[in-house]
Structure formats: C-alpha cells, structure tokens
C-alpha positions in Angstrom: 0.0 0.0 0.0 2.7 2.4 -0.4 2.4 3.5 -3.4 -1.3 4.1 -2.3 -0.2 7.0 0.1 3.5 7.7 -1.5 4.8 6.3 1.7 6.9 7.4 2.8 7.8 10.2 0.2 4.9 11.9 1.7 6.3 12.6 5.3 8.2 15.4 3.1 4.8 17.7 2.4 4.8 18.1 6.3 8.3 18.6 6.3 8.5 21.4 3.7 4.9 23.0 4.9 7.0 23.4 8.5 10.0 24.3 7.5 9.1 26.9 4.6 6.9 29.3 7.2 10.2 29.9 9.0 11.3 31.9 5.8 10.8 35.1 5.0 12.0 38.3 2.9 13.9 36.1 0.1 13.9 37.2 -3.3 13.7 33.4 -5.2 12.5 30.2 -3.2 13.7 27.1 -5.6 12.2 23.8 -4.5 13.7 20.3 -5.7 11.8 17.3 -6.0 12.1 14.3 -6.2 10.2 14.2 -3.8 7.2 16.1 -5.2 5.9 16.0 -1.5 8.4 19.0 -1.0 6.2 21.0 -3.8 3.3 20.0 -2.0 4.1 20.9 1.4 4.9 24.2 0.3 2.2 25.0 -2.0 -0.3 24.1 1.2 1.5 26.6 3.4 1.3 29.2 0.3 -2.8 29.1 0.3 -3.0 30.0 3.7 0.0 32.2 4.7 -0.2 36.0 5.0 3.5 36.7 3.9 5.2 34.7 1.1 9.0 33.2 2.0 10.1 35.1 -1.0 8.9 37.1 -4.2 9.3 34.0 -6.6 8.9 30.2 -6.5 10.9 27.9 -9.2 9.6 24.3 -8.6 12.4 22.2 -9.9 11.2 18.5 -11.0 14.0 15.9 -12.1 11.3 13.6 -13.3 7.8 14.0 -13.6 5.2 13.1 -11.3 1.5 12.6 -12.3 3.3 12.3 -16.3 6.1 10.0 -15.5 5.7 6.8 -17.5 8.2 4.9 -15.8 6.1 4.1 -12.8 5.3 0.3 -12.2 2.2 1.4 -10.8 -0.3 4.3 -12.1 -0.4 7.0 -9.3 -3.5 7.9 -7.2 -5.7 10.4 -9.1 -6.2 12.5 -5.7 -2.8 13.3 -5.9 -3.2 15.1 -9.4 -5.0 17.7 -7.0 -1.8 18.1 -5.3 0.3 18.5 -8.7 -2.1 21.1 -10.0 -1.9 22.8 -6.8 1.7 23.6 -6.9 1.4 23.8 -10.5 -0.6 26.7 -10.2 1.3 28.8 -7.1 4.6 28.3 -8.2 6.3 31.1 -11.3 8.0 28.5 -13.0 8.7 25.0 -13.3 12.0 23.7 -14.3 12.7 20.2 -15.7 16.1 18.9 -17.2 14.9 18.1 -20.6 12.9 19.6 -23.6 10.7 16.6 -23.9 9.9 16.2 -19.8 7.7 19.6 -20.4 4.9 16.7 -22.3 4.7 15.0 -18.8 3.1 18.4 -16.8 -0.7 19.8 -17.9 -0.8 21.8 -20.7 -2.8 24.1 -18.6 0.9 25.0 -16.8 3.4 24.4 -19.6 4.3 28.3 -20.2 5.6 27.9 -17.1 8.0 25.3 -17.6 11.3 26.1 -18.6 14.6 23.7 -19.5 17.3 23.8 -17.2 19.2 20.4 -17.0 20.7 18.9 -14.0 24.1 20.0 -12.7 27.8 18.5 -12.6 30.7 19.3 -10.9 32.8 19.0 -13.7 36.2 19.9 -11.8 35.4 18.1 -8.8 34.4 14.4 -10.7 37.1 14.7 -13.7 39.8 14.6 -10.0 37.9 11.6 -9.5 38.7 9.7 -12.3 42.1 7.0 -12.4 44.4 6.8 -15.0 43.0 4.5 -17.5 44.8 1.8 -19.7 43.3 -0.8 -21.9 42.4 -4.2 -20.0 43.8 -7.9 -21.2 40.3 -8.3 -21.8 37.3 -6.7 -22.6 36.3 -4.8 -19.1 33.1 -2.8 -19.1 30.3 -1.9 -16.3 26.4 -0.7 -15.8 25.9 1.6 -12.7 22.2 2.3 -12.3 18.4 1.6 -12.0 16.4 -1.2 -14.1 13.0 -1.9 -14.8 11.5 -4.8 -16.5 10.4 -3.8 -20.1 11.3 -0.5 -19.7 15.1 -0.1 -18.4 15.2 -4.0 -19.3 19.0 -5.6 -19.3 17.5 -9.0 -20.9 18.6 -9.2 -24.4 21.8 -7.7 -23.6 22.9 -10.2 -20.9 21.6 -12.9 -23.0 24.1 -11.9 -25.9 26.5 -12.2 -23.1 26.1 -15.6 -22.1 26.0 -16.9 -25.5 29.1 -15.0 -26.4 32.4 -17.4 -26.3 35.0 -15.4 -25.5 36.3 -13.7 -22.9 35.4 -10.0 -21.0 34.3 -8.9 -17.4 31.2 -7.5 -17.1 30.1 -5.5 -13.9 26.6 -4.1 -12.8 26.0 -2.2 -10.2 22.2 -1.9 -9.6 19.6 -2.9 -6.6 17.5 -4.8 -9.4 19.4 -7.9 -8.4 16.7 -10.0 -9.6 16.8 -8.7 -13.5 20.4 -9.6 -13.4 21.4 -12.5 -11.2 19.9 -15.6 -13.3 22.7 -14.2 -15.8 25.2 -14.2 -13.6 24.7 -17.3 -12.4 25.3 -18.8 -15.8 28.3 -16.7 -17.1 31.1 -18.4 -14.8 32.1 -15.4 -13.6 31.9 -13.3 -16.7 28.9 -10.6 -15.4 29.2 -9.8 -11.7 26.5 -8.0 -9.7 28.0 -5.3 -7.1 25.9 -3.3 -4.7 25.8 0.3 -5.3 28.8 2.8 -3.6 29.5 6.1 -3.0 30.3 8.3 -6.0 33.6 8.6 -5.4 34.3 4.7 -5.5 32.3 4.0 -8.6 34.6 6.7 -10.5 37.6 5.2 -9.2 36.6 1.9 -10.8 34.5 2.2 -14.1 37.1 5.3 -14.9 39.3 2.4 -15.6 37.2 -0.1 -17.8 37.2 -0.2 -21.5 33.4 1.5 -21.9 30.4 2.0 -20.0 26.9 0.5 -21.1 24.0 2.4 -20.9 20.5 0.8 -20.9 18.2 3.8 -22.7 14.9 4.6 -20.7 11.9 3.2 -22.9 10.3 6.7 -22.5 11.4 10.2 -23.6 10.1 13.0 -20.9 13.3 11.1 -18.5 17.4 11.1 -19.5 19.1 9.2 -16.9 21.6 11.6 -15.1 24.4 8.7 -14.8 25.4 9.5 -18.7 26.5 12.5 -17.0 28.9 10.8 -15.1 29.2 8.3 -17.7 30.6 11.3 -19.8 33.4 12.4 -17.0 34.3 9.1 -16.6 36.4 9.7 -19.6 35.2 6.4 -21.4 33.5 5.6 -24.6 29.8 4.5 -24.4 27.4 2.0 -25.1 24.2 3.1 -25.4 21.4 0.1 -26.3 17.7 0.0 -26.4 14.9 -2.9 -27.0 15.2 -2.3 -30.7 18.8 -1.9 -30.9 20.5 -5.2 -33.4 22.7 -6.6 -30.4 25.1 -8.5 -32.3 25.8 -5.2 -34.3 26.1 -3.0 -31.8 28.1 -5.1 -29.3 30.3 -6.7 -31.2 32.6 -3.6 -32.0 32.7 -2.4 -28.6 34.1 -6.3 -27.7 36.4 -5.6 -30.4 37.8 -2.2 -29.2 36.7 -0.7 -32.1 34.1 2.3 -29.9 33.6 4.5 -33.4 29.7 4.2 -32.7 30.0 5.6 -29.2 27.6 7.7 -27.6 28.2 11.4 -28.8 27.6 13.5 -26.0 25.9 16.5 -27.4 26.7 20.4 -25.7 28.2 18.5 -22.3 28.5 22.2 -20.7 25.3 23.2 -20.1 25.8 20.7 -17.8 28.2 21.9 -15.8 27.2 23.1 -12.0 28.2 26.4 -12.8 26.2 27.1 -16.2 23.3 25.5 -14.6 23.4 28.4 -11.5 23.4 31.4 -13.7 20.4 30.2 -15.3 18.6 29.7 -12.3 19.6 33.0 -11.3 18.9 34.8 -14.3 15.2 32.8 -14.1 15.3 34.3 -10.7 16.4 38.0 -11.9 13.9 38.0 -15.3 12.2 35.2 -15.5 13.6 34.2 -19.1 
C-alpha cells in the first residue's frame, strides 16, 4: 500500500509545509523534488500564509510526477490535486529536458522552462584514475532497471552466448533482472551493490566503456550519462530495438567509433546551470 499513500515520500509535504513558514523576505525560493511531496508541502503553506517566504517560487522536478511513464504502478488520481496545486502557485517550473515539459498539464506548460541537472565537472574529472586498456574486454552498468522498460535482458543474453572472454560488472539494486545471468556466465557478469560516487569513478574510470540501458520513454534522461561522460570512457548506449550483435560486437572488439556522442556536455556543468537559475530568478527568461 505504499504507493497508495507515497509512503513514505509523503512525510516530506509536512516537512517542507514546517519548514518553509520559517522563511521570510527572500527574493527566489527554488524547490527540488524528487520528492514532489516537498512542492506539495509548500504550495499548502502558500494558500494560507499572510506573507510569502520570497517574491518567486521555481519548482524544480528531475522527473515527472502525475506524467512519469516509468512508474510500475499508475499514481493515485487524488494526488493530481496536489500537482495542479503547486502547479498553479509556483512562477516557473523547471525540468532537465525539452521533452519532460509533455509530462506536466498543458494548462501550466508556459511555465515550464529547461534547465538540465548540474555537474561538478572539476570536482568528478579529479575523481577519475588513469586508464589503460584491460587484457580483456572490461566494461560496467551503474544504475536503476526496470522490467520492459530499463530491461538488461537481451543484452545479458548476448553475453552468455558469447564465447570469449570480458568482465562485465553491474552495479544496480535490481538484483533480480540480473542475477539468473550471472549465475550462468562463470564469472563473466558480476552483480556489485551500489557505492558512493567517489568509489564507482575510481573503478569504471578504468574499464574499456560504459553501457547504458536507454529509458523506454522520452520525458526522463538518466543523469548517470552525465557521469558516464566524465568518466572519460567511450559508451554503449542500447535499447529494446537496438541489433545486439551489431552494436556489441565492435565495442568487444575495441573498435568504440559508434560511441555515444555527448551533445553540448557544458550546459551541464554546475556552474552554467546556477546562472540560469539565477537569471530565471532576476527576469524570469
């Protein structure tokens, strides 16, 4: 029954109602969810209070909410009375990509405006090691997976029924999609619990190429191609329509020409991302 309530996500809209109506006199309040509780809690304590925190609100959502298509379960329709709530009280809402804005009402979409997650560029690039080229094909996954949506299947399949050597690593808390694999693969694909940042730089820094499994839905990028991207190493991205044997063989090869091009990686870095919050804040453009 979790997912009923959004246990225990919800805990946050008390939270954030609390802790908001000790603010006062700010020029730009900028809310992050997930959570979307946190936009909720606030958005109560604006329809009563007799002095707002600050002169604008920028609700910032790294996925949707009542859109998101990712979801296992549908969400409660009562809570779309909370999202159009918050919706409606905040001055803008930021998302990290163009085609997230499809996910939100139309009702509130001028309000919506693009601002994609941040990076510490100089901070992770310290992180990475030295790399140099494995005696066999090395190569990881760090992330979240979903059945038929962020799905691993045909890809681990290829991997059992592929007769030479390489290491393959995943580091995910969807043991389950993974495991049967490993099981089979004599010690090809291991499964490793997730770590802190730092560690899982240190290590997949040093591998031949990344894999990323794309999302089966387009209003939600994953943020580890981010990382993925200073990591330093070539990746490879797959979907359920990709041609596996295609795709995978080169990158088993060393031959990474159909790697991932990362497309303007600055406007991900921390800094670019805080001047455009601020010059939302200043002008609202």
């Amino acid at each position: 029954m979790e997912w009923f309530f959004e246990f225990p996500d919800i805990q946050y809209y008390f939270w954030a109602k609390k802790s908001v109506s000790f603010y006062k006199g700010f020029d730009v309040m900028i809310s992050v969810a997930a959570p979307h509780a946190i936009h909720w809690g606030i958005a109560s304590f604006l329809e009563s209070c007799k002095q707002k925190p600050s002169k604008k609100w920028i609700a910032d959502c790294g996925d949707p909410f009542m859109g998101a298509k990712m979801n296992k379960l549908p969400k409660m329709p009562w809570f779309s009375i909370l999202e159009h709530r918050f919706c409606k009280l905040c001055d803008f809402i930021t998302v990290p990509i163009e085609n997230a804005v499809n996910a939100y009402y139309p009702v509130y979409q001028s309000k919506i405006r693009v601002i994609p997650q941040g990076f510490n560029f100089e901070d992770s690039i310290l992180l990475r090691k030295s790399y140099k080229k494995n005696e066999i094909p090395t190569f990881g996954f760090a992330g979240s997976l979903s059945p038929g949506k962020r799905d691993p299947g045909k890809f681990l399949q290829f991997l059992l029924e592929y007769d030479k050597p390489y290491f393959c690593v995943f580091y995910t808390n969807m043991v389950d999609l993974v495991k049967p694999y490993a099981e089979k693969s004599k010690g090809r694909i291991e499964i490793r619990p997730y770590v802190p940042r730092t560690e899982l730089f240190a290590v997949m820094s040093t591998m031949d190429f990344l894999v990323n499994i794309e999302n089966e839905v387009s209003e939600q990028l994953p943020s580890k191609l981010i990382d993925y991207y200073l990591m330093g190493r070539p990746v490879l991205s797959i979907n359920a329509k990709s041609d596996i044997n295609k795709v995978i063989l080169p990158f088993l090869a060393g031959d990474y020409s159909e790697a991932l091009v990362f497309e303007k990686p600055e406007m991900f870095n921390i800094k670019n991302v805080a001047e455009s919050f601020i010059k939302l804040a200043d002008d609202g453009v």
